[in-house]
ZAFIKE-602749 format. One record per residue (C-alpha): x negated, y negated, z; residue number from 1. Coordinates in steps of 0.5 Angstrom, whole numbers. Layout:
BEGIN
@xx X, yy Y, zz Z, i NUM $
...
# end
This chain:
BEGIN
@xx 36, yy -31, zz -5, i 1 $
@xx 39, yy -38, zz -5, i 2 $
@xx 31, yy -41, zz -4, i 3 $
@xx 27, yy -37, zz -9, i 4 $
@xx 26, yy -38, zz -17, i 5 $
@xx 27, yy -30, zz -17, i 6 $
@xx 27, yy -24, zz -14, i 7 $
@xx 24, yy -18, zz -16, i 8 $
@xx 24, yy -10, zz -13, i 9 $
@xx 20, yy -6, zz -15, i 10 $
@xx 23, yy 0, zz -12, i 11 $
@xx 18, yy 1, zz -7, i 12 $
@xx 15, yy -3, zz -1, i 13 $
@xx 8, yy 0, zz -1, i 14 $
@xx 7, yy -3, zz -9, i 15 $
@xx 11, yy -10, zz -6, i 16 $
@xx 6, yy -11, zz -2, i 17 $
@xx 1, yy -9, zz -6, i 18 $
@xx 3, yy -14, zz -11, i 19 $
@xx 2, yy -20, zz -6, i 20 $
@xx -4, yy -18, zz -4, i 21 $
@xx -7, yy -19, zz -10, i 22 $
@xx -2, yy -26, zz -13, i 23 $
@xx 3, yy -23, zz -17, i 24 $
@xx 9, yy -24, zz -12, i 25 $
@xx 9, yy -29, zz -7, i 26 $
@xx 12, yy -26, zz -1, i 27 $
@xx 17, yy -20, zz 1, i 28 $
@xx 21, yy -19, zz 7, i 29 $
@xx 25, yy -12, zz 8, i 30 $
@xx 28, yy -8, zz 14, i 31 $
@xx 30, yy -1, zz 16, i 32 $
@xx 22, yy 1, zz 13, i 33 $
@xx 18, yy 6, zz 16, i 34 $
@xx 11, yy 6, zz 18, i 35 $
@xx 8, yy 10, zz 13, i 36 $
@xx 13, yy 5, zz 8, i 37 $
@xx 8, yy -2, zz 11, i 38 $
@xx 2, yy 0, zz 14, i 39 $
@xx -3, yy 0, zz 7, i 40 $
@xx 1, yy -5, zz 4, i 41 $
@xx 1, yy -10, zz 11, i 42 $
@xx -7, yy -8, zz 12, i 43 $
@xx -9, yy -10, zz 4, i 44 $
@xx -5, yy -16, zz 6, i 45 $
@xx -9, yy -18, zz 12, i 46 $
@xx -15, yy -16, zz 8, i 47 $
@xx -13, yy -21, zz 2, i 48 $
@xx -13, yy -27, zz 7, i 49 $
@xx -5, yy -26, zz 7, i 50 $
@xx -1, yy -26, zz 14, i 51 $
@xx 5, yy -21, zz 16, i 52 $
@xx 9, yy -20, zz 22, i 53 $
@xx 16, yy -19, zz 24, i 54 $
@xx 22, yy -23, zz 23, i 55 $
@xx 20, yy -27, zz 29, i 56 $
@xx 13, yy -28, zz 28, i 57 $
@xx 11, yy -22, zz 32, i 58 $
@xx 6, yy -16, zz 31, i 59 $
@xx 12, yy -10, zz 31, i 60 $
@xx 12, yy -10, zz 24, i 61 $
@xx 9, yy -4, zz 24, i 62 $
@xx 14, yy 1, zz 29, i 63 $
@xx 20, yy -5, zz 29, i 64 $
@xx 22, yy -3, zz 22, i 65 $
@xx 23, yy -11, zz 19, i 66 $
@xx 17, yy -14, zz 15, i 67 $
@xx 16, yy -21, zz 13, i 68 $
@xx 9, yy -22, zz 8, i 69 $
@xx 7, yy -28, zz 5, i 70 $
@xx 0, yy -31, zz 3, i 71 $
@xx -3, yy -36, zz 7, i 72 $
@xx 0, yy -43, zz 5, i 73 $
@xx 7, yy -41, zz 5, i 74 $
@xx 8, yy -36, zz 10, i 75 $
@xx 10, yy -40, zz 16, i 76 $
@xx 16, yy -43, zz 12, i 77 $
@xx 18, yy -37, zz 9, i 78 $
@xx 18, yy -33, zz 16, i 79 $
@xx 23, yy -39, zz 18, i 80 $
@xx 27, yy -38, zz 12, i 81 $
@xx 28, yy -30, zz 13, i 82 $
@xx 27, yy -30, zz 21, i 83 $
@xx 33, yy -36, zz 21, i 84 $
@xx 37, yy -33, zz 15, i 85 $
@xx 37, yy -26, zz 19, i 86 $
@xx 38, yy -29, zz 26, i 87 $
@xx 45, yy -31, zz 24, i 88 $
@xx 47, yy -25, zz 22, i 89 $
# end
């Protein structure tokens, strides 16, 4: 939260990610999710030009209950903020 401008929830992942999809968020990172709480969001995301994976750049976004999502330009440095922040945990 210290690298951000804000940091807005709306109470579910599946609009979360909708949100990315179509520019009104940025990025989003959770963990403990289910499937059924990331798959339309992550594939919209992908559909959009947008890039999703696991805290460590991964594919098991999907079953490893952890998701990073970003738009293209600034997903590579924000999965090396959240992959690095949850890694130290």
């Amino acid at each position: 939260m210290r690298n951000t401008h804000g940091v807005r929830r709306l109470g579910s992942a599946a609009i979360d990610l909708a949100y990315l999809a179509c520019g009104r968020l940025d990025a989003f990172w959770e963990y403990s999710l289910n499937p059924w709480d990331v798959a339309a969001g992550a594939f919209i995301i992908e559909q959009a030009g947008g890039s999703v994976s696991d805290f460590s750049g991964g594919s098991n976004y999907l079953f490893g209950k952890e998701i990073v999502a970003a738009n293209a330009l600034i997903f590579d440095d924000f999965l090396d903020i959240v992959g690095g922040f949850m890694n130290r945990e």
